[in-house]
N, C-alpha and C positions, 0 to 999 in steps of 0.2 A: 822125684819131682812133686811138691807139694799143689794141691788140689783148692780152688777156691770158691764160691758161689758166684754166680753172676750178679750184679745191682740190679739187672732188669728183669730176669728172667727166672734169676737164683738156682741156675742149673750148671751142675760141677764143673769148670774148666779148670786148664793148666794154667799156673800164675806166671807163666812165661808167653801165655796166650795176647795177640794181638785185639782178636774177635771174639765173642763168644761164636761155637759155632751153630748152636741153635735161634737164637733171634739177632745176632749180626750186633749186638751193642760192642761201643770201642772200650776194651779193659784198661787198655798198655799204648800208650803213644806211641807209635813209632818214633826212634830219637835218629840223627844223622852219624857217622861217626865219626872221626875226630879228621879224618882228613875232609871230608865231606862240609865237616864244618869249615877248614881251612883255603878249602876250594870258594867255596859261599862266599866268605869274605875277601879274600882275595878278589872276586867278580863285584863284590860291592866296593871296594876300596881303588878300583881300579874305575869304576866307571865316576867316582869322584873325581880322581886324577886329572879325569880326561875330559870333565866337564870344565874344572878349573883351567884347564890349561888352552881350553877353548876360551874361556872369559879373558885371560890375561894374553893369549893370543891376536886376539881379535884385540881389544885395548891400543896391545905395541901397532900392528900393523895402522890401524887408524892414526894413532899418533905418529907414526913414521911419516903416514902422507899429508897429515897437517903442516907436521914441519920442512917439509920437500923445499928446498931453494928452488927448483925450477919444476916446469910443469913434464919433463922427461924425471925427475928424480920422482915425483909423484905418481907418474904412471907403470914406473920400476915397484915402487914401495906397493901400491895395489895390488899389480900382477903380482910380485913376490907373498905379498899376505894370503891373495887369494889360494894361489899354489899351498903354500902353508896350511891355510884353513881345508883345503882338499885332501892335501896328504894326512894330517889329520885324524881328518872325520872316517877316511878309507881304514888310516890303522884304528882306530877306535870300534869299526863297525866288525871288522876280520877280527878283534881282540875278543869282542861282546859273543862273535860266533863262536868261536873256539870256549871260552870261557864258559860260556850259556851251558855248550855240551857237557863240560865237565861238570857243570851244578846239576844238569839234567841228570846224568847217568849216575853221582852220587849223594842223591834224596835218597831219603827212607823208604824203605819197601811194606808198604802195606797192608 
């Protein structure tokens, strides 16, 4: 394993070294790995999804109750958006937990 200077310190580390270990300067990024990375995005692509599909959600159900013929089809189309925008926000929040954990647990080790 070849041997490097420190920039800060200029005392020998490993070029596999994260830290140096005498003044703590950062040599080497920690990088994520490749599922790690897949995971990440996955939790970002998904909280896009679900933000859209809140905006286009909310949208139909309002529109539903504009055009309601009568004032029971308008209190259907409410009740029915609301339940919608609940169940929703509930999967989106359990998606964010589970998801969160997996981004948590595969970060760089530092």
């Amino acid at each position: 394993m070849a041997m490097i200077n420190c920039p800060e310190c200029n005392e020998e580390v490993s070029e596999s070294a994260i830290k140096c270990p005498k003044c703590g300067f950062t040599i080497n990024e920690p990088k994520r790995s490749l599922f790690g990375k897949i995971i990440k995005w996955t939790f970002i692509i998904f909280n896009i999804i679900m933000l859209l599909w809140v905006f286009t959600g909310g949208g139909a159900a309002s529109n539903a109750v504009a055009t309601a013929g009568s004032d029971a089809e308008a209190a259907g189309a409410a009740i029915g958006g609301a339940l919608g925008m609940g169940m929703l926000f509930v999967m989106w929040v359990i998606g964010d937990i589970i998801l969160g954990l997996f981004v948590l647990f595969t970060r760089p080790k530092s």
